[in-house]
C-alpha positions as CSV (number, residue, x, y, z in Angstrom):
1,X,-240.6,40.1,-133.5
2,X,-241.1,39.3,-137.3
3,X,-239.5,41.9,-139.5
4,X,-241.7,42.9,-142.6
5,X,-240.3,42.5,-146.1
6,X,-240.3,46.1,-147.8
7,X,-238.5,46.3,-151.2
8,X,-236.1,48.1,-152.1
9,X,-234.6,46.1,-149.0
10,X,-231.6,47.4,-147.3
11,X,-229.4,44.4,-146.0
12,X,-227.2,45.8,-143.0
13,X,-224.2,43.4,-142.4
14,X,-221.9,43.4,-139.4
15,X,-219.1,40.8,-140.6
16,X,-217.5,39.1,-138.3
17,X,-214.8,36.6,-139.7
18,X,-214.8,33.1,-138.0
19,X,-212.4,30.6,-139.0
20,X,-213.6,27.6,-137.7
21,X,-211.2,25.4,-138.2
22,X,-208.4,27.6,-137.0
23,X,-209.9,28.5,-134.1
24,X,-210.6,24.6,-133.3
25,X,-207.1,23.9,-134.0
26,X,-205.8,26.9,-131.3
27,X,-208.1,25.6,-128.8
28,X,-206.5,22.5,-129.0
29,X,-203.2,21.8,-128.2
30,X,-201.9,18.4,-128.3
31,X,-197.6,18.0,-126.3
32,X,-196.7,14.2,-127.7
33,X,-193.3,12.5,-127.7
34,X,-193.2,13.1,-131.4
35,X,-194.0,16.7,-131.6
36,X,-192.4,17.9,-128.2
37,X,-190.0,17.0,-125.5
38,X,-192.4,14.9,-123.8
39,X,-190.7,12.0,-122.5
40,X,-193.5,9.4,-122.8
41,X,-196.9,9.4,-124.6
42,X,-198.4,7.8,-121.3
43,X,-199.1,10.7,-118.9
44,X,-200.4,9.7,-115.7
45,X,-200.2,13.1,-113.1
46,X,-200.4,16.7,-114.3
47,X,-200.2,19.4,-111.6
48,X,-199.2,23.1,-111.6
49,X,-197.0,24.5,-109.3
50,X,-197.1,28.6,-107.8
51,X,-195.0,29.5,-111.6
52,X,-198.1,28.5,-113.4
53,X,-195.2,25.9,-114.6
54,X,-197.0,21.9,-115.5
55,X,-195.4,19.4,-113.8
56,X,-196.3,16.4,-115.7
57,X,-195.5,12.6,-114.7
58,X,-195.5,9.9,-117.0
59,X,-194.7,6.2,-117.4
60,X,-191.1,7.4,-118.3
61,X,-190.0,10.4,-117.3
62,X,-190.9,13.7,-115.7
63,X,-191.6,17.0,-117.6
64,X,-192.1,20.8,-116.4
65,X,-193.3,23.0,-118.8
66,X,-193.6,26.3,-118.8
67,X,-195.5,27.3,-121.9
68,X,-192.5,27.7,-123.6
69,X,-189.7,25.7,-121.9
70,X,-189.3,22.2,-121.5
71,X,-187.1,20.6,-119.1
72,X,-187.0,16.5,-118.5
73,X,-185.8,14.5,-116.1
74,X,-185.1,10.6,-115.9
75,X,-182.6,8.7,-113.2
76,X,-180.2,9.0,-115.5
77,X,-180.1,12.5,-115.3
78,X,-181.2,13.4,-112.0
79,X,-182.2,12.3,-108.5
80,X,-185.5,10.5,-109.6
81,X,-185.7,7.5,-108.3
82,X,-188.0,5.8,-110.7
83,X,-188.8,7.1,-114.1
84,X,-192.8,5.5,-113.7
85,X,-194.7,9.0,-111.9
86,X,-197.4,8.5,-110.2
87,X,-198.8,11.7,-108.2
88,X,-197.2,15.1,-107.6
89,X,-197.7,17.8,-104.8
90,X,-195.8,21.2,-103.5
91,X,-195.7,22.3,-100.0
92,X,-195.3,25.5,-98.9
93,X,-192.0,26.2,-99.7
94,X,-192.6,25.4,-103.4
95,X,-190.9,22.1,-103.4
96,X,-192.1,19.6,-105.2
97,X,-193.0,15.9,-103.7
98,X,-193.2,13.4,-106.5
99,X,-194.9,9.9,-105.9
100,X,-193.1,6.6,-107.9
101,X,-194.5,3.1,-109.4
102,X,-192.1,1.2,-107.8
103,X,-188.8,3.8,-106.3
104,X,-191.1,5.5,-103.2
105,X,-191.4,9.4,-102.6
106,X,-188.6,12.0,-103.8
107,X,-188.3,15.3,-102.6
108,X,-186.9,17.9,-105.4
109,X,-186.1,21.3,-104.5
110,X,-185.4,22.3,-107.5
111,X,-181.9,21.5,-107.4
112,X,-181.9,18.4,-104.7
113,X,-183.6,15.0,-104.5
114,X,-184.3,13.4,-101.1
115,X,-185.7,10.4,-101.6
116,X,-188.1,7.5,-98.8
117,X,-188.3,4.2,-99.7
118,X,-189.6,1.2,-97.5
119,X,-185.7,0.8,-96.6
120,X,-185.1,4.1,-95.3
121,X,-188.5,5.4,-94.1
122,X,-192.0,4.4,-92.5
123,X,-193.3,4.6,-95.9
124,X,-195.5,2.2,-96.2
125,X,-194.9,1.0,-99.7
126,X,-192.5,2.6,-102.5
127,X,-195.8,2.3,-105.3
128,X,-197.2,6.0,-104.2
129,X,-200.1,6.5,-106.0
130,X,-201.6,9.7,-104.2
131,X,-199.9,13.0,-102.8
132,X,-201.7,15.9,-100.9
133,X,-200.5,18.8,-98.2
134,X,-203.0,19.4,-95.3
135,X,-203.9,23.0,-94.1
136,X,-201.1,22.6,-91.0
137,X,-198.5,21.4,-93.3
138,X,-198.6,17.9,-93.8
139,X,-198.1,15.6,-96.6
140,X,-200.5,12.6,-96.9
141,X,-199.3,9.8,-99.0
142,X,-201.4,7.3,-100.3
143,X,-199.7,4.2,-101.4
144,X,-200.3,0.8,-102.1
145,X,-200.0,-0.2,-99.0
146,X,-201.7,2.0,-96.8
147,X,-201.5,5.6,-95.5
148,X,-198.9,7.8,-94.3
149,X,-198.7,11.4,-92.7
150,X,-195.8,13.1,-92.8
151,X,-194.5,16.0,-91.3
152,X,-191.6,16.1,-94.3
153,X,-189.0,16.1,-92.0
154,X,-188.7,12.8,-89.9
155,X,-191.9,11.7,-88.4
156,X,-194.5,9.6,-89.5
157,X,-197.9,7.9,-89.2
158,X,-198.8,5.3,-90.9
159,X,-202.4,3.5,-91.4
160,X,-202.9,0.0,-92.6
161,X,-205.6,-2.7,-92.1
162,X,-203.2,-4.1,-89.1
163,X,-203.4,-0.7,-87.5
164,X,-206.5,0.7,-88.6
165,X,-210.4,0.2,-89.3
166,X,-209.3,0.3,-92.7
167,X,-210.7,-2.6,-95.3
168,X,-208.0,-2.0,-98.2
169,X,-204.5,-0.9,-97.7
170,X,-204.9,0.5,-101.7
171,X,-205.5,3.7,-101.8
172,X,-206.0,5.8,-105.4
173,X,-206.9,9.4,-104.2
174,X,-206.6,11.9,-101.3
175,X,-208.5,15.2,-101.3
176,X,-207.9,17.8,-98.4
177,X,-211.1,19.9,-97.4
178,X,-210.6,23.3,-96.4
179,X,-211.6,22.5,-92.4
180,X,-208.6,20.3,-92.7
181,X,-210.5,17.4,-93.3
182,X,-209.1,14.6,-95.6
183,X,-211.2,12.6,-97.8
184,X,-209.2,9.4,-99.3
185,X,-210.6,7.2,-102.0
186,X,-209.4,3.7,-102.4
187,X,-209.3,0.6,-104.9
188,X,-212.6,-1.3,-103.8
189,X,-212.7,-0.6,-99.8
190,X,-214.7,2.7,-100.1
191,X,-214.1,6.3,-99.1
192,X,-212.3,7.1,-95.8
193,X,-212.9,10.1,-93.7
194,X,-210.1,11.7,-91.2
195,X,-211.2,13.9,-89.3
196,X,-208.7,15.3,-86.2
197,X,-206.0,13.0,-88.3
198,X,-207.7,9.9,-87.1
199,X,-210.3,7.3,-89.1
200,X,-213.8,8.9,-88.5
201,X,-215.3,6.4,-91.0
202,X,-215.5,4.0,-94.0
203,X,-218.0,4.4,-96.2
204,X,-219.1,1.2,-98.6
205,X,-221.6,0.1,-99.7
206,X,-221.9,-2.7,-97.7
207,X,-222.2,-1.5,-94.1
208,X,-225.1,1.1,-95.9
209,X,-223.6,4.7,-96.2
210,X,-225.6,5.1,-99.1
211,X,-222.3,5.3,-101.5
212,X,-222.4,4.4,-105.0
213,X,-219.1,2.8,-105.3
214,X,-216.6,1.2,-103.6
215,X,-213.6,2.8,-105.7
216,X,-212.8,6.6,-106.1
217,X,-210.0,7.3,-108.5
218,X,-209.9,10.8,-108.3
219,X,-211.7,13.5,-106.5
220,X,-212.5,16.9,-106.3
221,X,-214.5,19.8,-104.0
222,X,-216.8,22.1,-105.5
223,X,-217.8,25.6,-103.8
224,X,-220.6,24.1,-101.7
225,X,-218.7,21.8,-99.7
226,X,-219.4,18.5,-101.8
227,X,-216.9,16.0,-102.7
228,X,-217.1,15.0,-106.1
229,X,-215.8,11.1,-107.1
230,X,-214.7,9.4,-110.2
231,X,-215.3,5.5,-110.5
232,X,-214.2,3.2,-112.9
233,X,-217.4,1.8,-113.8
234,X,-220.4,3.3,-112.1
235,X,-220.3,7.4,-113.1
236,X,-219.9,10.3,-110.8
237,X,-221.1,10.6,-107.1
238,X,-220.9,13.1,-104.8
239,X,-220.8,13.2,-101.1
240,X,-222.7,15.9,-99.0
241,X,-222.2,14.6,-95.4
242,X,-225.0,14.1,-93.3
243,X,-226.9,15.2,-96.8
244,X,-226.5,12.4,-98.8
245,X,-224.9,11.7,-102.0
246,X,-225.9,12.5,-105.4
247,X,-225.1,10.0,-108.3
248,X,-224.7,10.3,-111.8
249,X,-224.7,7.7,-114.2
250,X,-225.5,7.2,-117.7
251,X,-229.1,5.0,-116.5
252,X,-230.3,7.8,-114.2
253,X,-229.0,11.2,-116.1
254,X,-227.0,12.6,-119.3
255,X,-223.4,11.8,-118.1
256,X,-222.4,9.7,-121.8
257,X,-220.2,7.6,-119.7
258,X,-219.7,5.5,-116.3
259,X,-216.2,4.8,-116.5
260,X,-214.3,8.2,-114.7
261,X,-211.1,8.4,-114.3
262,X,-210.2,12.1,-113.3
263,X,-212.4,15.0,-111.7
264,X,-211.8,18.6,-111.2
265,X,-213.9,21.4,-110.2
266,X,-213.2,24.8,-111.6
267,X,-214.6,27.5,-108.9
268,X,-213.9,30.5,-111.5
269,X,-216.6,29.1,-113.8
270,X,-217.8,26.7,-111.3
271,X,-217.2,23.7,-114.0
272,X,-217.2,20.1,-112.6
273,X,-214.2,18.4,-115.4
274,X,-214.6,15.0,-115.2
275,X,-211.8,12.9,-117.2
276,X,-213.6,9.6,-118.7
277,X,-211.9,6.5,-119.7
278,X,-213.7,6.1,-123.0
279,X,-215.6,9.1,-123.8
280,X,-213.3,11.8,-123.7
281,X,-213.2,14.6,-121.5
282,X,-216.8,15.7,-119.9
283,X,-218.2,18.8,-118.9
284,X,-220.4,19.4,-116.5
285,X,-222.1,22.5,-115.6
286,X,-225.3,22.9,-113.4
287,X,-227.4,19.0,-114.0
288,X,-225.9,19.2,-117.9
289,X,-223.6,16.9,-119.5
290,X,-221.2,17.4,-122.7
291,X,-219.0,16.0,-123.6
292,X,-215.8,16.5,-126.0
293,X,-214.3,13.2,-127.7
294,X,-212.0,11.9,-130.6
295,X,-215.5,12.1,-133.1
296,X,-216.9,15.6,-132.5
297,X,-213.5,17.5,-131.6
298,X,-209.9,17.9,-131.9
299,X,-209.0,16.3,-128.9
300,X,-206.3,13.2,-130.0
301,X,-207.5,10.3,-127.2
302,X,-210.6,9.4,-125.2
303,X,-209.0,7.3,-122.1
304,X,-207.9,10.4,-119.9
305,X,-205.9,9.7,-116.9
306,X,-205.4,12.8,-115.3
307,X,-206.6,16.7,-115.4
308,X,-206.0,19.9,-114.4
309,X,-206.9,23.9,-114.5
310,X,-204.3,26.8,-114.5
311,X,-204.7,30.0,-113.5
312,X,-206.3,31.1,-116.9
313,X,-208.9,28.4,-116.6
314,X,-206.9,26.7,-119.4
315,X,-207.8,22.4,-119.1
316,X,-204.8,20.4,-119.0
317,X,-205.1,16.7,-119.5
318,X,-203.3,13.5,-119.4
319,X,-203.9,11.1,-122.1
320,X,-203.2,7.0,-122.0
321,X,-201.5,6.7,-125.3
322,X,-201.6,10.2,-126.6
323,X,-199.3,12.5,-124.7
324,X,-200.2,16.0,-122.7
325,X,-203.8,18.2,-124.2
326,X,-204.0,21.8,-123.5
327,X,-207.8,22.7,-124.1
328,X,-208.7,26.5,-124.3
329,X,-212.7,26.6,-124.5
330,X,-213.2,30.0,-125.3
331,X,-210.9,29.9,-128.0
332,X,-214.4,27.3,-129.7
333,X,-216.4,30.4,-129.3
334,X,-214.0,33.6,-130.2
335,X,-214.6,36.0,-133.2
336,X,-212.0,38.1,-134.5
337,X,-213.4,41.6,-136.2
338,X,-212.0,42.8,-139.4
339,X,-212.7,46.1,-141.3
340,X,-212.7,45.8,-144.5
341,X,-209.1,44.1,-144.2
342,X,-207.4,41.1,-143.4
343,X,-208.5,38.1,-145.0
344,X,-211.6,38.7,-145.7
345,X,-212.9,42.3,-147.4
346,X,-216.3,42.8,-147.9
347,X,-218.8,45.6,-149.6
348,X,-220.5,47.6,-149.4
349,X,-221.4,46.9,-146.4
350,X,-224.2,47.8,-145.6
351,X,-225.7,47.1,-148.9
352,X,-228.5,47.1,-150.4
353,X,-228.3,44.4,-153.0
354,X,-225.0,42.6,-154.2
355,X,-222.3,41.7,-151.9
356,X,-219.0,41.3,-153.1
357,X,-215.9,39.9,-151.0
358,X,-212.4,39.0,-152.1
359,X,-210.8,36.6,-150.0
360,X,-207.2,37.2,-149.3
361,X,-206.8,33.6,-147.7
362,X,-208.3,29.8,-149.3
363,X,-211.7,29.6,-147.6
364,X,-213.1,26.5,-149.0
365,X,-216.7,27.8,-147.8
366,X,-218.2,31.1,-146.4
367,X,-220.9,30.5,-144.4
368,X,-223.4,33.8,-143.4
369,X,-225.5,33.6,-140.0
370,X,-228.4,34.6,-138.3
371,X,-228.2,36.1,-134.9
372,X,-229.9,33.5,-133.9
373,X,-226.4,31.4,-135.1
374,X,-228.8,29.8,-138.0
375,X,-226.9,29.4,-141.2
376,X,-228.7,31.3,-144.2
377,X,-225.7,31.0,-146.5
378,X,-223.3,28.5,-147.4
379,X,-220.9,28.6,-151.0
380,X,-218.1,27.1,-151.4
381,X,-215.1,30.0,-152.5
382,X,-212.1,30.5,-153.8
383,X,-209.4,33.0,-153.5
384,X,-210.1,36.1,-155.4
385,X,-213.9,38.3,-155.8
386,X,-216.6,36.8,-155.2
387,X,-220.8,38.0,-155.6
388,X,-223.5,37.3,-153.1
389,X,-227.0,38.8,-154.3
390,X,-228.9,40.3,-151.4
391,X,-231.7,42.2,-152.6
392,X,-233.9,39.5,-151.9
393,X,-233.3,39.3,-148.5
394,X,-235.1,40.7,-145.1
395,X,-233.1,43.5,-143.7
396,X,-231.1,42.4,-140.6
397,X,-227.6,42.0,-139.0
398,X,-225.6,38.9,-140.5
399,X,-222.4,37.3,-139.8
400,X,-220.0,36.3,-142.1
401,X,-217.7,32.9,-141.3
402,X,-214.9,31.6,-142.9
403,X,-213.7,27.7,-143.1
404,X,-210.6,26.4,-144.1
């Protein structure tokens, strides 16, 4: 509906102060070895345990965080058998199983370490790569050499190309449905279905499944039952069962990259997170793509090797050279009120021709905006009174923002 211009105009503003830049910087939170007590700027697992507490694995050292508190752990210091992490799970019982690069499977309590190697143990290999606890209790461990169920106490299972139907023993990513299926990706012999604990099939592209890939890094289960795949070089694909995949990839849709590295579906906001090796982390909601990189945002790296959600459907995310991001994305979009105080006052308000406002803080600009979020104003400030003449203006409710 067009308003009609009648003079004398009355100008009715509603200010709302929004510092951009602020609020960009509290979205984003970036945990490095030089700014925290991050052991290593390589950070290849994240996962959060029943504290809310981040359990974060890197290429030396592991970290739990708690918001507030850091503690670290090495071999030197602990029971870790290996300072490379590789994958992290909790059972039940809120203990935490912690997969190596090259020292097997530990067990921490959170005051003992039990540790299986290939010397003491069926384990298959000591390079875990993937950890996951079924619905009836136990842990599936995907190594480099095959996979193992265990029932954390003393038996095993193990399944290897010498025992099984499987084509690779190298697996990158296990996924538990709730009907205590498990879905297990691996490094170029396709995606593996268990079903009753025993191989139901291999999907590959060769024997004609229909799958897009033949490698799944990571992988993820949305609300409708499909299991969502990252690949290194051929974008995101989703298997539906007897329904068919869909695929996503930058020659067939709007995903801005093919090379995934780490997926996770948010049911709260029923977000797809899809960590991207060179494009940042990527959003996807309904058939849209967005994506957040080192050009248009705060976040510090766009290789990302592992993600997460907490309980406040707060994004957590490893980074290859970067360290640990905490990304808040309602923090982009938050307004904070003021009434004529804080660090911006304004009046009259509403006015009917000159504006004044003294800023208490150094805006470089103030920007004023449309409902429709058009900008219809833009001066660069400085700290002290300042005059905006209205009386030309349609009437209408504005909104006052603040850079700094």
């Amino acid at each position: 509906m067009m308003i009609k211009k009648i003079q004398p105009i009355t100008v009715l503003l509603l200010v709302l102060v929004v510092n951009v830049n602020c609020l960009a910087q509290t979205a984003w939170t970036n945990y490095s070895f030089t700014n925290s007590p991050l052991p290593e700027n390589s950070v290849r697992c994240i996962e959060i345990d029943a504290l809310n507490r981040k359990w974060i694995g890197t290429d030396y050292g592991l970290a739990i965080f708690d918001d507030v508190n850091w503690t670290v752990y090495f071999t030197t210091n602990s029971g870790l058998p290996d300072n490379a992490i590789r994958a992290i799970t909790f059972d039940s019982n809120n203990n935490a199983w912690i997969g190596t690069l090259s020292g097997g499977l530990t067990k921490f309590d959170g005051t003992n370490w039990t540790t299986y190697n290939t010397s003491n143990s069926s384990l298959p290999a000591n390079y875990v790569k993937a950890l996951e606890v079924d619905t009836t209790g136990f842990l599936w461990i995907g190594t480099q050499n095959g996979i193992a169920k265990f029932d954390m106490i003393s038996n095993w299972v193990t399944f290897t190309p010498a025992n099984s139907i499987l084509i690779t023993a190298n697996i990158a990513s296990i996924h538990v449905r709730t009907n205590n299926q498990k879905i297990i990706g691996t490094l170029n012999g396709g995606l593996i279905i268990f079903a009753n604990d025993t191989i139901k099939d291999v999907l590959t592209i060769a024997n004609g499944s229909g799958i897009p890939d033949n490698t799944q890094l990571d992988l993820a289960e949305d609300s409708l039952g499909n299991v969502w795949f990252a690949t290194a070089a051929d974008g995101l694909a989703a298997y539906r069962g007897q329904f068919g995949w869909f695929w996503y990839h930058p020659g067939i849709s709007t995903i801005p990259s093919p090379n995934l590295s780490a997926v996770h579906f948010n049911d709260t906001e029923s977000i797809l997170w899809i960590g991207s090796i060179d494009n940042g982390l990527i959003k996807k909601t309904g058939a849209s793509f967005s994506a957040y990189t080192t050009s248009n945002s705060l976040i510090p790296d766009n290789h990302i090797q592992s993600l997460t959600v907490d309980n406040s459907n707060v994004v957590w995310m490893g980074t290859a050279s970067n360290g640990v991001v905490r990304f808040d994305e309602t923090l982009l979009s938050s307004t904070h009120s003021i009434n004529n105080s804080g660090s911006i006052l304004l009046y009259p308000n509403p006015t009917t021709g000159d504006l004044f406002f003294k800023a208490e803080e150094t805006f470089t600009t103030i920007k004023i905006y449309d409902v429709s979020g058009r900008i219809v104003y833009s001066k660069q400030t400085s700290v002290g009174n300042n005059k905006i003449d209205l009386s030309e203006w349609d009437c209408g409710v504005f909104f006052c923002g603040g850079c700094c």
